[in-house]
C-alpha positions in Angstrom: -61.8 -12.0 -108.8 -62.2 -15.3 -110.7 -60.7 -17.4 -107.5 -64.2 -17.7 -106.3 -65.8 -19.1 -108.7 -62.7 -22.1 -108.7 -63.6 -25.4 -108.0 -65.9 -28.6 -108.1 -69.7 -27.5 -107.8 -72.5 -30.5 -107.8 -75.7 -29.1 -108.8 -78.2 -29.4 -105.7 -81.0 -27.7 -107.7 -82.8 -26.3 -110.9 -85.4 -24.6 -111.3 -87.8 -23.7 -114.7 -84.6 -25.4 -116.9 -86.6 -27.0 -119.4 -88.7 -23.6 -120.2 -85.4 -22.5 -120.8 -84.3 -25.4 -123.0 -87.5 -24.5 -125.2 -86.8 -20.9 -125.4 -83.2 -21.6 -126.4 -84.9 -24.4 -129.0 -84.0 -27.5 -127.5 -85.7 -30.4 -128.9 -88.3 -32.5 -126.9 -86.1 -35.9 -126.2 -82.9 -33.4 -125.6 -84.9 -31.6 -122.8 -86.2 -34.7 -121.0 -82.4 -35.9 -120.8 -81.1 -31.9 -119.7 -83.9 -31.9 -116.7 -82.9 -35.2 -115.7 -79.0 -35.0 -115.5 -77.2 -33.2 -112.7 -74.0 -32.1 -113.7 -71.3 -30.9 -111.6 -69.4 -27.5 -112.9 -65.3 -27.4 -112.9 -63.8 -24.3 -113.1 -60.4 -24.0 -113.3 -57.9 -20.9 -114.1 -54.1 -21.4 -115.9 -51.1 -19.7 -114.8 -51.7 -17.1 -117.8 -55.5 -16.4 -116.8 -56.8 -19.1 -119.4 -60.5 -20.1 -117.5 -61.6 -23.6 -118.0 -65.3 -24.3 -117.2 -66.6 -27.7 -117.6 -69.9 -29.0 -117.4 -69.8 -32.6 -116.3 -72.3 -35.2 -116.3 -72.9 -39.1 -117.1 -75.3 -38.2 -119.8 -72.3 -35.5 -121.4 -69.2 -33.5 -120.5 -68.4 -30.3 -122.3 -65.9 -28.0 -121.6 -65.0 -24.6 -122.8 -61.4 -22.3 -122.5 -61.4 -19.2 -122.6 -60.1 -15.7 -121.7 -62.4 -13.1 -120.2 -63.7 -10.4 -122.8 -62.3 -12.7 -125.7 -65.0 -13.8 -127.9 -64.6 -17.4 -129.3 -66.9 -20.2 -130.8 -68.3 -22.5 -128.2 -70.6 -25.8 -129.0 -72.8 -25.7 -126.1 -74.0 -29.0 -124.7 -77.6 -29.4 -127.0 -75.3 -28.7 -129.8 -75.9 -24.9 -130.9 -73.1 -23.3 -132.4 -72.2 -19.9 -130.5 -70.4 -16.7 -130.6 -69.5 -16.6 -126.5 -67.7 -14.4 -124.6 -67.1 -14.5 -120.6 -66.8 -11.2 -118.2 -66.8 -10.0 -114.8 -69.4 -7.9 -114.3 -70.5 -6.8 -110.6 -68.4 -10.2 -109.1 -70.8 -11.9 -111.4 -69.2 -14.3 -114.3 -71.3 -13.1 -117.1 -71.9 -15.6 -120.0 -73.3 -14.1 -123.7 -73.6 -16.6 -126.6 -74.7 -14.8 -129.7 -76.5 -17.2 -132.4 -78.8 -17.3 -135.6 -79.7 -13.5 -134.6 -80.8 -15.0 -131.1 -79.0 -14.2 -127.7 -79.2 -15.8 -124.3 -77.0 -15.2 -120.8 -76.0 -16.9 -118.0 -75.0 -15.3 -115.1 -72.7 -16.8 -112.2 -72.1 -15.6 -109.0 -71.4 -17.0 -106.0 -73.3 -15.8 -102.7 -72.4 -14.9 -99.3 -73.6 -18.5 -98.3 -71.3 -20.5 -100.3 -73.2 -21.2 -103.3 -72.9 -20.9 -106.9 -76.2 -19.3 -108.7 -76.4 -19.2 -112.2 -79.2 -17.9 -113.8 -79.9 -18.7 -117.0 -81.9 -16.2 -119.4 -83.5 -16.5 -122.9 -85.6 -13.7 -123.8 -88.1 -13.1 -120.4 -87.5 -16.9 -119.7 -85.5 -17.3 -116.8 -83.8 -20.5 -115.5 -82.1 -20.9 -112.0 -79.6 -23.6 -111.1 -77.9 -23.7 -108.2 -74.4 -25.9 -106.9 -72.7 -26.1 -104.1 -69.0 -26.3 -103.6 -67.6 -29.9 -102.8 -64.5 -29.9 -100.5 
């Protein structure tokens, strides 16, 4: 279920990211670097189901491992510390990090058209970026 979501995706657009940015608390000069910087998204999966999903740009790269349904610490890219844990839910890869009593989501999937959406979601604020696969 995971397969299709392997791969090198380059971001080819985003949509209402920085309203998400200040929902999620992002700070003013942090934000003008996030909606400038495309980054392409690597996802990987290990012989024992271990996920790797990195986010990769010249501004930063982070990267995260982790098993689905396992809940583990993750320092997202503007720096918030995070209770995260990854699931399949509906073919979507689902994405909760838990922090300071505050909760936001992103949601993968990929569509009949080749494309990865994730939507990103902070209380009723709701960001969309979208990738496409590089061969």
């Amino acid at each position: 279920m995971v397969d299709k979501f392997v791969g090198t995706w380059k971001m080819i657009s985003s949509e209402n990211f920085d309203d998400y940015m200040k929902a999620l608390g992002v700070g003013f000069a942090t934000r003008q670097v996030g909606n400038r910087t495309k980054p392409s998204l690597i996802i990987n999966m290990d012989d024992q189901g271990m996920i790797c999903l990195k986010s990769q740009s010249t501004f930063k790269t982070v990267e995260v491992k982790f098993n689905l349904n396992e809940p583990f610490e993750e320092t997202t890219a503007d720096d918030r510390k995070t209770m995260t844990v990854f699931s399949l839910e509906n073919g979507k890869l689902v994405q909760k990090q838990k922090w300071d009593g505050k909760e936001s989501t992103i949601e993968r999937e990929v569509t009949g058209d080749g494309k990865l959406i994730a939507k990103c979601v902070m209380g009723d604020v709701i960001a969309v970026r979208t990738y496409m696969k590089e061969v």
